[in-house]
py3Dmol code that shows the C-alpha trace and the ligand (Angstrom):
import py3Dmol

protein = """\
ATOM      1  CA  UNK A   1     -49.896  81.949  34.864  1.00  0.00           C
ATOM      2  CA  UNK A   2     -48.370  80.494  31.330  1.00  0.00           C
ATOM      3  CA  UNK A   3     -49.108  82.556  29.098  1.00  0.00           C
ATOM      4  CA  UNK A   4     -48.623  81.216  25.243  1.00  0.00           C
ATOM      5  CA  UNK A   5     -48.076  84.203  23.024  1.00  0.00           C
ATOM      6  CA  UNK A   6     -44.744  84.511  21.930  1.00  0.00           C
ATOM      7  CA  UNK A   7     -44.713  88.559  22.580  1.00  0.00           C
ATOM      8  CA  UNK A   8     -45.574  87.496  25.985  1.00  0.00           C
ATOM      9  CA  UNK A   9     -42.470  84.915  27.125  1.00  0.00           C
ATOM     10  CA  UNK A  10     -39.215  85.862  28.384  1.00  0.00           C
ATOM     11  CA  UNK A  11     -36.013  84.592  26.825  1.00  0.00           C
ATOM     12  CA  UNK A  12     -34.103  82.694  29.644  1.00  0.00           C
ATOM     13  CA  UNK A  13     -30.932  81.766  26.989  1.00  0.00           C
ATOM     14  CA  UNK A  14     -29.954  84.157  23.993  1.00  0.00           C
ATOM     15  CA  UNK A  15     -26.949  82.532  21.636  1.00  0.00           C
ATOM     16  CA  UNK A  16     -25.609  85.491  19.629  1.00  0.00           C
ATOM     17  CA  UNK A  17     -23.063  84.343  17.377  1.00  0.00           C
ATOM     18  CA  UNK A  18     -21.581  81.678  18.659  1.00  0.00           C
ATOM     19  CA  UNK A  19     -18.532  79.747  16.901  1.00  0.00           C
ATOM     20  CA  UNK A  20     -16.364  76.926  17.894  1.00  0.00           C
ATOM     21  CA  UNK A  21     -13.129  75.836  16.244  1.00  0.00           C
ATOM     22  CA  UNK A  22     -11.136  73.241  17.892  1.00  0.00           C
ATOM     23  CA  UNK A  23      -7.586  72.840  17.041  1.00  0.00           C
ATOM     24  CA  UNK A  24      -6.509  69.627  15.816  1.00  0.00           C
ATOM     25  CA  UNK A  25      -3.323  67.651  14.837  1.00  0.00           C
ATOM     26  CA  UNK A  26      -4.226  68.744  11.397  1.00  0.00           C
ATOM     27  CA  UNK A  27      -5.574  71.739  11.675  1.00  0.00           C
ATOM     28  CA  UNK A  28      -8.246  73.866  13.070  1.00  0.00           C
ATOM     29  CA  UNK A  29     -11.520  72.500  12.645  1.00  0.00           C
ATOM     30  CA  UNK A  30     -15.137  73.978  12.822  1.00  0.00           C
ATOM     31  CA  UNK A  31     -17.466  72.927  14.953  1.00  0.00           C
ATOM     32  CA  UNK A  32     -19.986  75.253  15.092  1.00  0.00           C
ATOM     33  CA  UNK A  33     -20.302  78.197  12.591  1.00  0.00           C
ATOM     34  CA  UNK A  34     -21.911  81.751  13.728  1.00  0.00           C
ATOM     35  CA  UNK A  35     -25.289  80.690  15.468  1.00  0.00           C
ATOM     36  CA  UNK A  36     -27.581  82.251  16.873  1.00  0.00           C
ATOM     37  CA  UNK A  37     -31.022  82.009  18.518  1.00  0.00           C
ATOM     38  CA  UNK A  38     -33.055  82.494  21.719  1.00  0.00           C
ATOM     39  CA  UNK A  39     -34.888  79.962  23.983  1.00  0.00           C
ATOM     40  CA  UNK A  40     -38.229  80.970  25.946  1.00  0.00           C
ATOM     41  CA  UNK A  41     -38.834  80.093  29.621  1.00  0.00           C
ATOM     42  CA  UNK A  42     -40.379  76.568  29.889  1.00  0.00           C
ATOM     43  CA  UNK A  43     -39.840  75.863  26.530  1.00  0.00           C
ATOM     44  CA  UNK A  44     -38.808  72.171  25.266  1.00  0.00           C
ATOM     45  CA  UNK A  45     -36.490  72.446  22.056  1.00  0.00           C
ATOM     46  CA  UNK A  46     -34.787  69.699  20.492  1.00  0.00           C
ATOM     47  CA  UNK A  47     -31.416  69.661  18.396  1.00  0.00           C
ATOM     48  CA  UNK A  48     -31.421  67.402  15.702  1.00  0.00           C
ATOM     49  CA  UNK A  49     -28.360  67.147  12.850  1.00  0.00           C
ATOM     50  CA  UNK A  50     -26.241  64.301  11.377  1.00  0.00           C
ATOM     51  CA  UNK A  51     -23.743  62.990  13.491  1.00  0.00           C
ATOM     52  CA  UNK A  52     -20.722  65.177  14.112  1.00  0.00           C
ATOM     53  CA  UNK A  53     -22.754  68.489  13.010  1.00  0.00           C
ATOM     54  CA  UNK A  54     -21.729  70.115  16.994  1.00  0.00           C
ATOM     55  CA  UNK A  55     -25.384  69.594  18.515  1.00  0.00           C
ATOM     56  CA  UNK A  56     -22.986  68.020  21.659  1.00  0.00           C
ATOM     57  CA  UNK A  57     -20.431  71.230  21.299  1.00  0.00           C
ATOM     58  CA  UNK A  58     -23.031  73.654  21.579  1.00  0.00           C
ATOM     59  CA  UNK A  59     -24.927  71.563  24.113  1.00  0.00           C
ATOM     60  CA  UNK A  60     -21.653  71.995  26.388  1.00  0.00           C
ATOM     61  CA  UNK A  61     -21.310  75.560  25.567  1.00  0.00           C
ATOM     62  CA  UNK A  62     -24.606  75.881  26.625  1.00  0.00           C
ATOM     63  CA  UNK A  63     -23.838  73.928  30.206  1.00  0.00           C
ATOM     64  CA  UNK A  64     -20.825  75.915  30.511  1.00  0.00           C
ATOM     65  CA  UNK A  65     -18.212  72.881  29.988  1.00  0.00           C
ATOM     66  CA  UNK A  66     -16.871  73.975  26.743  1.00  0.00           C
ATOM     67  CA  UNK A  67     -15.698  77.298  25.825  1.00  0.00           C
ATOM     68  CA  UNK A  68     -17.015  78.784  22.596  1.00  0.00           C
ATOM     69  CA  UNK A  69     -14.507  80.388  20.520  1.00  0.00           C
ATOM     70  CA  UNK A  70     -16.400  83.802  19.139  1.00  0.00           C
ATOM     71  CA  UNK A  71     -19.961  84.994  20.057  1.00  0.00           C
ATOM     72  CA  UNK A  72     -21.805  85.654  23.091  1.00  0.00           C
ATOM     73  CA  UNK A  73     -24.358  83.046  25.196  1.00  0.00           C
ATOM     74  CA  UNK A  74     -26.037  84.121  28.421  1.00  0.00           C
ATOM     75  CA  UNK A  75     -28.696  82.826  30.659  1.00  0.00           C
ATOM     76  CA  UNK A  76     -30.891  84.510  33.067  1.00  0.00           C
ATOM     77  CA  UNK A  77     -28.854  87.908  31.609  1.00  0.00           C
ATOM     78  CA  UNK A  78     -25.566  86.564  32.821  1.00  0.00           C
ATOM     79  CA  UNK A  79     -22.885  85.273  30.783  1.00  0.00           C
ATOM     80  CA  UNK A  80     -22.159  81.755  30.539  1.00  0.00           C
ATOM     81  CA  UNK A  81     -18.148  80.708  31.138  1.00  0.00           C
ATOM     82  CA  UNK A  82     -18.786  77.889  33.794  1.00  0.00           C
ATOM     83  CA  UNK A  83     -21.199  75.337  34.877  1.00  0.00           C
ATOM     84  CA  UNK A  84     -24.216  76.685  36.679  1.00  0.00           C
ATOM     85  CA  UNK A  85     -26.424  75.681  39.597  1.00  0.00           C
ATOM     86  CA  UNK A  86     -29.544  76.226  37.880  1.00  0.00           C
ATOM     87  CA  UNK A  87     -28.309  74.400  34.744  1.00  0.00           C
ATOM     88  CA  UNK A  88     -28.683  70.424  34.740  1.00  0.00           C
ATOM     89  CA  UNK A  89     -26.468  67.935  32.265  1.00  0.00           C
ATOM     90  CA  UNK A  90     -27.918  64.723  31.213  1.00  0.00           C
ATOM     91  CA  UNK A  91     -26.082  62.486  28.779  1.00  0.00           C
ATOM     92  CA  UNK A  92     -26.863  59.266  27.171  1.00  0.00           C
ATOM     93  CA  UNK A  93     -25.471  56.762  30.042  1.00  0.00           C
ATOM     94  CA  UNK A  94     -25.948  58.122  33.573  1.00  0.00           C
ATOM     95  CA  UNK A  95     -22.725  57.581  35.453  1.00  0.00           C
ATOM     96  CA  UNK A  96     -24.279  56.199  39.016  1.00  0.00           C
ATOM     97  CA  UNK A  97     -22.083  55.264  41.983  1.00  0.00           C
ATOM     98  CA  UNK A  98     -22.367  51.193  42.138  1.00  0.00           C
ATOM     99  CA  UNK A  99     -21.323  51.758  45.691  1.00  0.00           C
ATOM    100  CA  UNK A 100     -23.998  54.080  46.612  1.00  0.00           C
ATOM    101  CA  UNK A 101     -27.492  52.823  46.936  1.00  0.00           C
ATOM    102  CA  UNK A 102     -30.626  54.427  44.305  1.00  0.00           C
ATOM    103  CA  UNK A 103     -31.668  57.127  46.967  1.00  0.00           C
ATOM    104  CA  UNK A 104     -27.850  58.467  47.834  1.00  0.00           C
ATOM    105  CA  UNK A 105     -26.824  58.837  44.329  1.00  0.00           C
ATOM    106  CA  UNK A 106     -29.986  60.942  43.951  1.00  0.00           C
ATOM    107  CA  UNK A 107     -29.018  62.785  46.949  1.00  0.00           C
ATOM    108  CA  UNK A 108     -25.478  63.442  45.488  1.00  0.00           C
ATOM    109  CA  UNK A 109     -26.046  66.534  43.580  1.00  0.00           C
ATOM    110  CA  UNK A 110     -27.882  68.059  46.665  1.00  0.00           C
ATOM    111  CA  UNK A 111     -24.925  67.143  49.041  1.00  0.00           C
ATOM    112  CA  UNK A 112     -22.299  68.573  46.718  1.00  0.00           C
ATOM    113  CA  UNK A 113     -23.998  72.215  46.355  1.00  0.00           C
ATOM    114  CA  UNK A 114     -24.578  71.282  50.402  1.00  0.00           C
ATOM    115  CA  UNK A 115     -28.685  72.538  50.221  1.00  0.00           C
ATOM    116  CA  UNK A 116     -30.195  71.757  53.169  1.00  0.00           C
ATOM    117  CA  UNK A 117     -30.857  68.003  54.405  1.00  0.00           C
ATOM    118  CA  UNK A 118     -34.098  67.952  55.705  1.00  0.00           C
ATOM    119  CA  UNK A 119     -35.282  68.989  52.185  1.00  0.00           C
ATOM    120  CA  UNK A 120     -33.015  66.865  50.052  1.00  0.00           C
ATOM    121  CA  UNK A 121     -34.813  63.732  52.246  1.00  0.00           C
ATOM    122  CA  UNK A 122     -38.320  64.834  51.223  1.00  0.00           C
ATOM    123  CA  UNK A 123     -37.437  65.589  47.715  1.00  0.00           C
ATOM    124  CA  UNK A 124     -35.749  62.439  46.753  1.00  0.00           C
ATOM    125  CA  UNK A 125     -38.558  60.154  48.028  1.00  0.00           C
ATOM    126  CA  UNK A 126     -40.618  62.562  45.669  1.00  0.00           C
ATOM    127  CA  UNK A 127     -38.285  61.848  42.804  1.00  0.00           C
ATOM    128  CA  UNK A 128     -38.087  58.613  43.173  1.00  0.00           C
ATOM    129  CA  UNK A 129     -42.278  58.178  42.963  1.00  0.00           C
ATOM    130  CA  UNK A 130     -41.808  61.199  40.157  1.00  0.00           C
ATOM    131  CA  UNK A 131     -39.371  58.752  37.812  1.00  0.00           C
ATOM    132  CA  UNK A 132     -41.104  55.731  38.774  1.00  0.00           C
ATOM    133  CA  UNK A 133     -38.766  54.365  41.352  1.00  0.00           C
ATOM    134  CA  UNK A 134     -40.995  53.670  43.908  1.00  0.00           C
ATOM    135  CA  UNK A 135     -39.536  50.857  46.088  1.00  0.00           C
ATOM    136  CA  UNK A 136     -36.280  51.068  44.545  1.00  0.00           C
ATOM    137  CA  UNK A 137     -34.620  53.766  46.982  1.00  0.00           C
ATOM    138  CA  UNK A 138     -32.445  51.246  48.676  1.00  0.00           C
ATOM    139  CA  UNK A 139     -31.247  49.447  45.569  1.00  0.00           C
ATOM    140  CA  UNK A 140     -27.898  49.364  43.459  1.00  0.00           C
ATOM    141  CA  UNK A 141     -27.365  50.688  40.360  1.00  0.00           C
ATOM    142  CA  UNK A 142     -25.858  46.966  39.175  1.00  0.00           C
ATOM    143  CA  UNK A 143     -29.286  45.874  40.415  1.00  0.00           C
ATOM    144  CA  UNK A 144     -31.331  47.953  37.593  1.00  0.00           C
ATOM    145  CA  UNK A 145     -31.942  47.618  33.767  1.00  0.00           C
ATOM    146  CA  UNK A 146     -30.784  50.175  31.225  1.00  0.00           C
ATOM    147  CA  UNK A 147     -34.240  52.304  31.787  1.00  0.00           C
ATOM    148  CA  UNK A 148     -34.202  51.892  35.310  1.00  0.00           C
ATOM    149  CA  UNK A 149     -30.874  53.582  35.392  1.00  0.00           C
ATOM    150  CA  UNK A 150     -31.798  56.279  33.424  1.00  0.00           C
ATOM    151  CA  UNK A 151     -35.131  57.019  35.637  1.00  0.00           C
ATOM    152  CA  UNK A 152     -32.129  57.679  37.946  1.00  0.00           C
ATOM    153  CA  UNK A 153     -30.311  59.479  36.139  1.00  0.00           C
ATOM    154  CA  UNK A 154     -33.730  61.894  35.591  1.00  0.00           C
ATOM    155  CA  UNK A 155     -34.010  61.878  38.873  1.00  0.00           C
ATOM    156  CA  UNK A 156     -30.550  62.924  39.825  1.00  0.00           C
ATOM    157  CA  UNK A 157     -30.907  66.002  37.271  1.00  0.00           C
ATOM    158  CA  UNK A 158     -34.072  67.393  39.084  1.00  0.00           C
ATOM    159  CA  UNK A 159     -32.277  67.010  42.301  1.00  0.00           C
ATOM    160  CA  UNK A 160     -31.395  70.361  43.090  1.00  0.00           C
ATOM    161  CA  UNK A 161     -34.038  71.862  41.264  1.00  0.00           C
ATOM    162  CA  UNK A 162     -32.106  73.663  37.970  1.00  0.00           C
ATOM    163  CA  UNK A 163     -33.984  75.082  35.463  1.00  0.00           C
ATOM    164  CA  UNK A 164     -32.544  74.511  33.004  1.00  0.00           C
ATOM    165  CA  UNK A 165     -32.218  70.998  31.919  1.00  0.00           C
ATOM    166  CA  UNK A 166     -30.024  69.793  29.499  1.00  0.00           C
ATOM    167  CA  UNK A 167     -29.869  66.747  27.729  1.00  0.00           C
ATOM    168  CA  UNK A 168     -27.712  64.941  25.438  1.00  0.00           C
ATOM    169  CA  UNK A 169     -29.490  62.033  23.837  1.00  0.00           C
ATOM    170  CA  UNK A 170     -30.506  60.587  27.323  1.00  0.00           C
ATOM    171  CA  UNK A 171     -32.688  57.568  25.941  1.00  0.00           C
ATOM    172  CA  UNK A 172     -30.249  56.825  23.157  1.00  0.00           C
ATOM    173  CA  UNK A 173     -28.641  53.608  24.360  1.00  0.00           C
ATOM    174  CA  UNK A 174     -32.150  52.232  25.079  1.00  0.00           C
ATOM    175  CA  UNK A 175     -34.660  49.856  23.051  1.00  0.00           C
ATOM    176  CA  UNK A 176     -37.306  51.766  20.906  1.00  0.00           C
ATOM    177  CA  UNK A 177     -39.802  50.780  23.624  1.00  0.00           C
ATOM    178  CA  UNK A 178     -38.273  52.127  26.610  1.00  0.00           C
ATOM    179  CA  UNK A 179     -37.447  54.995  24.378  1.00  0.00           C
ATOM    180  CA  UNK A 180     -40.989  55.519  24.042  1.00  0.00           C
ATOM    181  CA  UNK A 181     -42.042  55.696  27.544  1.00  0.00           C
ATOM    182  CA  UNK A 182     -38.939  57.651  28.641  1.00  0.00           C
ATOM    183  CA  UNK A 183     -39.752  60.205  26.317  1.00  0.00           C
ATOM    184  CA  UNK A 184     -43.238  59.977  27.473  1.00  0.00           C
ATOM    185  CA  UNK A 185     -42.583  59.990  31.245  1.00  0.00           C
ATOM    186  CA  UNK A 186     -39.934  63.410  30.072  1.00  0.00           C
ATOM    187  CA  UNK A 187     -42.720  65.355  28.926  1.00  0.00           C
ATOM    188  CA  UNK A 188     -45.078  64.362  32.096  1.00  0.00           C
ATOM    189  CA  UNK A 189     -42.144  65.704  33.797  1.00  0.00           C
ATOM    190  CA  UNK A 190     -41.829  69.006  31.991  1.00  0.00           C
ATOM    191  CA  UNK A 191     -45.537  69.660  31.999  1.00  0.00           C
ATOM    192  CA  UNK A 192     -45.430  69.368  35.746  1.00  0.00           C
ATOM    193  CA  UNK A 193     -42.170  71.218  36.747  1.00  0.00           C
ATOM    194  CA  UNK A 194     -42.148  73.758  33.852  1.00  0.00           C
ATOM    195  CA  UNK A 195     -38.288  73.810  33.091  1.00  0.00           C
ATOM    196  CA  UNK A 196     -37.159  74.805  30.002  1.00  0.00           C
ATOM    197  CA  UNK A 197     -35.350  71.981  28.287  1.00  0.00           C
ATOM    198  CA  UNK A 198     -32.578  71.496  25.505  1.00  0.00           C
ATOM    199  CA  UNK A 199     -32.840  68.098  23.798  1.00  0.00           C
ATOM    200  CA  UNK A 200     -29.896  66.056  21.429  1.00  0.00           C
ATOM    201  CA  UNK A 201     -31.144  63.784  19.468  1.00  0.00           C
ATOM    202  CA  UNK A 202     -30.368  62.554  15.753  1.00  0.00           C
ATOM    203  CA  UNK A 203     -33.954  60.633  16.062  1.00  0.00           C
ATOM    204  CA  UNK A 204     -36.198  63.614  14.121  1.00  0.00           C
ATOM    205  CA  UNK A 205     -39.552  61.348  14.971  1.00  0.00           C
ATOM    206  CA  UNK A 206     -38.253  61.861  18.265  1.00  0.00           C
ATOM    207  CA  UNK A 207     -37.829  66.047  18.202  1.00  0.00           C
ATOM    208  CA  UNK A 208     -41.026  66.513  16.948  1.00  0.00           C
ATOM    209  CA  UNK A 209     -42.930  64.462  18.997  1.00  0.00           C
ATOM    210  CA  UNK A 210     -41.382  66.365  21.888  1.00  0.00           C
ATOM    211  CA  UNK A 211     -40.517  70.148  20.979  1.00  0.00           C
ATOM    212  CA  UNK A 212     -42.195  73.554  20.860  1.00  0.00           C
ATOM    213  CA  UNK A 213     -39.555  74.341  18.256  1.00  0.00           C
ATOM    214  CA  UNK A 214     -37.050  72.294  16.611  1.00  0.00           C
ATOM    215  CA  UNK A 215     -33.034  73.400  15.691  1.00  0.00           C
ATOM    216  CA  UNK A 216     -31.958  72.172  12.665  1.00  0.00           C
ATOM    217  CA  UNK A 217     -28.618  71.728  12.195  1.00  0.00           C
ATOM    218  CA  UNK A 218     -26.291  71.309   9.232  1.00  0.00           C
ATOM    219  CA  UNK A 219     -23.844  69.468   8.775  1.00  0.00           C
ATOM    220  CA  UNK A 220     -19.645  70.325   9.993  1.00  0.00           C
ATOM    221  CA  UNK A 221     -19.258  73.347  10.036  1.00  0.00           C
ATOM    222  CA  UNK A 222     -22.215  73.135  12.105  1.00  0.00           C
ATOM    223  CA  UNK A 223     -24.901  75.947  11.180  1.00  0.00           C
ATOM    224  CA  UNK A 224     -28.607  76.614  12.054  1.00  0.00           C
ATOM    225  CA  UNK A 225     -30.310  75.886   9.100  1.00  0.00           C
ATOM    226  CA  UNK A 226     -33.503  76.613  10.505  1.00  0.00           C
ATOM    227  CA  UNK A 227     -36.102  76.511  13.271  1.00  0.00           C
ATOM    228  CA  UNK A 228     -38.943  74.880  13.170  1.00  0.00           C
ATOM    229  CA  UNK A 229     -42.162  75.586  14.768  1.00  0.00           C
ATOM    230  CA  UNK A 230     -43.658  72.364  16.391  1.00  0.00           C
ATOM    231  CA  UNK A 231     -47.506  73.778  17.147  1.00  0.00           C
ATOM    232  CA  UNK A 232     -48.974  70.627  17.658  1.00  0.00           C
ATOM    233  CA  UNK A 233     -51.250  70.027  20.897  1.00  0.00           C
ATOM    234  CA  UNK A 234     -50.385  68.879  24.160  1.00  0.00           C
ATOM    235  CA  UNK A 235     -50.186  67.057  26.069  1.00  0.00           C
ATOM    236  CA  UNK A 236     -49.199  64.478  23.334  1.00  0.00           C
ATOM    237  CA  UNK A 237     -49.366  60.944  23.186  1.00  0.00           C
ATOM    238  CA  UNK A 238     -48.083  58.465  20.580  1.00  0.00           C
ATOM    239  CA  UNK A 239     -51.502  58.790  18.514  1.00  0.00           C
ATOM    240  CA  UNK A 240     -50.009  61.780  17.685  1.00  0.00           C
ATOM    241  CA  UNK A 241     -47.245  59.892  15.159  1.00  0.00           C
ATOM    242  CA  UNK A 242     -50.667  58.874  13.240  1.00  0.00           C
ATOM    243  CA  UNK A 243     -51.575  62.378  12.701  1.00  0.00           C
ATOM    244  CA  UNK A 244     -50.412  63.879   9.411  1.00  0.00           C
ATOM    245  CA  UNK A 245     -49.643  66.518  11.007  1.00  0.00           C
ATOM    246  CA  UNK A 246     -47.080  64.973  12.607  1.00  0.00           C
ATOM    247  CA  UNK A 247     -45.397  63.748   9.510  1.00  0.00           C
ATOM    248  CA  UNK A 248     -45.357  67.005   7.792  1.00  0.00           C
ATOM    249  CA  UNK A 249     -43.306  68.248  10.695  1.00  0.00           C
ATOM    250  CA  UNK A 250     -41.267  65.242  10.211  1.00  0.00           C
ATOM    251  CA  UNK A 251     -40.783  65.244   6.260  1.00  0.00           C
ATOM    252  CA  UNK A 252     -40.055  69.428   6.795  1.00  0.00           C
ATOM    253  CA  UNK A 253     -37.010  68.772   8.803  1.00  0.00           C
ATOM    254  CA  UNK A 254     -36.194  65.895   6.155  1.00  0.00           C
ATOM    255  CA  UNK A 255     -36.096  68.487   3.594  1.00  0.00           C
ATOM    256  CA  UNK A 256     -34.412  71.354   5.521  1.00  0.00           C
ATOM    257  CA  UNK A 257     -31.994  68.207   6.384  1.00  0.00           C
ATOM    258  CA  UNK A 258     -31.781  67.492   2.811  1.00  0.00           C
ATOM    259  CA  UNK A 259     -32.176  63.434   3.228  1.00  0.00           C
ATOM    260  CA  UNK A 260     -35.050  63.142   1.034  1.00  0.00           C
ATOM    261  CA  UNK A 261     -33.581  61.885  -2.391  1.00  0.00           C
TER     262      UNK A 261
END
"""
ligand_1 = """\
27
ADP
P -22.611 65.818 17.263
O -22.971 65.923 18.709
O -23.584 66.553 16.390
O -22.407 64.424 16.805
P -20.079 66.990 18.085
O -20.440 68.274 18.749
O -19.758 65.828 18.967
O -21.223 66.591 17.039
O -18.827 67.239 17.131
C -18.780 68.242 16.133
C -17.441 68.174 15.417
O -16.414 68.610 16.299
C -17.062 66.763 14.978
O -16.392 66.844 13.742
C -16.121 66.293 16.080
O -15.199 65.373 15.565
C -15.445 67.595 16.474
N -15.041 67.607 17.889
C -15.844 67.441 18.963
N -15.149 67.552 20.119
C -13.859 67.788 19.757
C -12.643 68.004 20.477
N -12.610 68.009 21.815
N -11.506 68.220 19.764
C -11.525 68.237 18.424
N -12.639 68.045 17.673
C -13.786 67.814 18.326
"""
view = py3Dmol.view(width=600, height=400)
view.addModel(protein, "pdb")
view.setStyle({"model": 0}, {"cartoon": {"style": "trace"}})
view.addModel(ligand_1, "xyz")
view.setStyle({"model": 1}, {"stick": {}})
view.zoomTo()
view.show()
C-alpha cells in the first residue's frame, strides 16, 4: 500500500552537495553549484530553469553519464558513478533503429541486459497497447509521426522495467497538442507502474501540471532556488489549468524564477 505522508516514504535518490564545473577553452565554468535534495519512491518531480541553468547536467549525473565534480548522489543507498539497470534515460528525440521494425527496437534494451525472451515477447506486446501502439509492432520508425516515435521511445524506457525513469524534455520537439496528450498518457503511465520520475522541462505550465514537487532552478551557476510543493489532486486532467489553483502554483515558480516584471 501507498501510503501519502511524507514521514511515511522512503527516499530512493538523496543529492548531497553536488557541484559541477566543466573546464572550458576559457576557463572553468559552473554548471551546477552545491545542491542538494532528496526524491521519494514513486514520486514525479519536474526540473524547470532557464536554458543553460544545468537541469540536463544534473539530469546526467543523476543517470550516471556525467560525473559530478564535488558532492555525493546515491540511489537505492548505493552510489551513483555509472549508468544503472534500474535507471531509464529519455531525451527529447528518441534515437530508433530505422532498420529495426517498432516491436525489435522495443525489445532492444531487454536483449542488451540479455533478460529472458519469453518475457521480453509478452511485455512488449503489453507496451505497445500501454503507449498506444497497438497494430504498429511491425512498423518502421520512418513510417511514424513525431508522437508516434516518442510512444516508442516510452515504450523502449519501460522495457526492462527501471525504476527510475528519467527524462529530459521528452515531448519538447512536439506540437502543443501532442504535448498535451503525451503528458497525459505519462501520468496514466506513472499512476499505473508507480516509478518515480525526474522530469526537464523549461515549460513551468507543464511541471506543475505534472509534479508532486517542483525544482526550481537558477540560473548558471545553477542552484536550487527552491522546491515547490505541487498538492493538487490526482489524477489530473487539463481542467485542472482552469483551476486557480493551478495558476498560483504557476505564478509561484514565476516569482521564485524572477520573470514577473
Ligand atoms: P540546461 O539543461 O538547463 O539548458 P545544461 O545542463 O545543458 O543546461 O548546461 C548548463 C551549463 O553548462 C551551460 O552553460 C552549458 O553551456 C554548460 N555545459 C553543458 N555541458 C557542457 C560540457 N560538456 N562542456 C562544457 N560546458 C558544458
Amino acid at each position: 500500500m501507498q501510503h501519502q505522508g511524507a514521514h511515511m516514504t522512503t527516499e530512493i535518490i538523496q543529492g548531497t552537495n553536488i557541484t559541477k564545473v566543466y573546464s572550458t577553452a576559457t576557463g572553468p565554468l559552473v554548471a551546477l553549484d552545491d545542491i542538494s535534495f532528496g526524491i521519494n519512491e514513486g514520486e514525479f518531480i519536474s526540473l524547470v530553469g532557464p536554458s543553460g541553468c544545468g537541469k540536463s547536467t544534473l539530469l546526467s549525473i543523476l543517470g550516471g553519464l556525467e560525473e559530478k565534480s564535488l558532492g555525493k548522489l546515491s540511489i537505492s543507498g548505493e552510489q551513483v558513478t555509472t549508468p544503472r539497470p534500474d535507471v531509464g534515460m529519455m531525451f527529447q528525440t528518441s534515437v530508433l533503429f530505422p532498420w529495426r521494425t517498432i516491436r525489435e527496437n522495443i525489445r532492444l534494451p531487454g536483449q542488451i541486459l540479455k533478460l529472458d525472451k519469453s518475457d521480453q515477447v509478452e511485455r512488449t506486446e503489453a507496451l505497445l497497447n500501454m503507449v498506444g501502439l497497438n497494430g504498429f509492432g511491425e512498423r518502421y520508425p520512418d513510417e511514424l509521426s513525431g508522437g508516434m516515435k516518442q510512444r516508442v521511445g516510452l515504450a523502449r524506457l519501460l522495457a526492462h522495467d527501471p525504476q527510475v525513469l528519467m527524462m529530459d524534455e521528452p515531448f519538447g520537439a512536439l506540437d502543443e497538442f501532442t504535448r498535451e496528450t503525451m503528458n497525459l498518457e505519462l501520468l496514466r503511465i506513472w499512476e499505473a507502474t508507480k516509478k518515480t520520475v525526474i522530469f526537464v522541462t523549461h515549460n513551468i505550465g507543464e511541471a506543475v501540471f505534472l509534479s508532486d514537487r517542483v525544482f526550481v532552478m537558477t540560473p548558471r551557476p545553477g542552484r536550487l532556488e527552491g522546491i515547490l510543493e505541487i498538492d493538487l489532486p490526482r489524477p489530473r486532467t487539463t481542467d485542472l489549468m482552469r483551476d486557480p489553483r493551478y495558476s498560483e502554483r504557476v505564478f509561484e515558480i514565476r516569482r521564485m524564477l524572477g520573470v514577473d516584471h
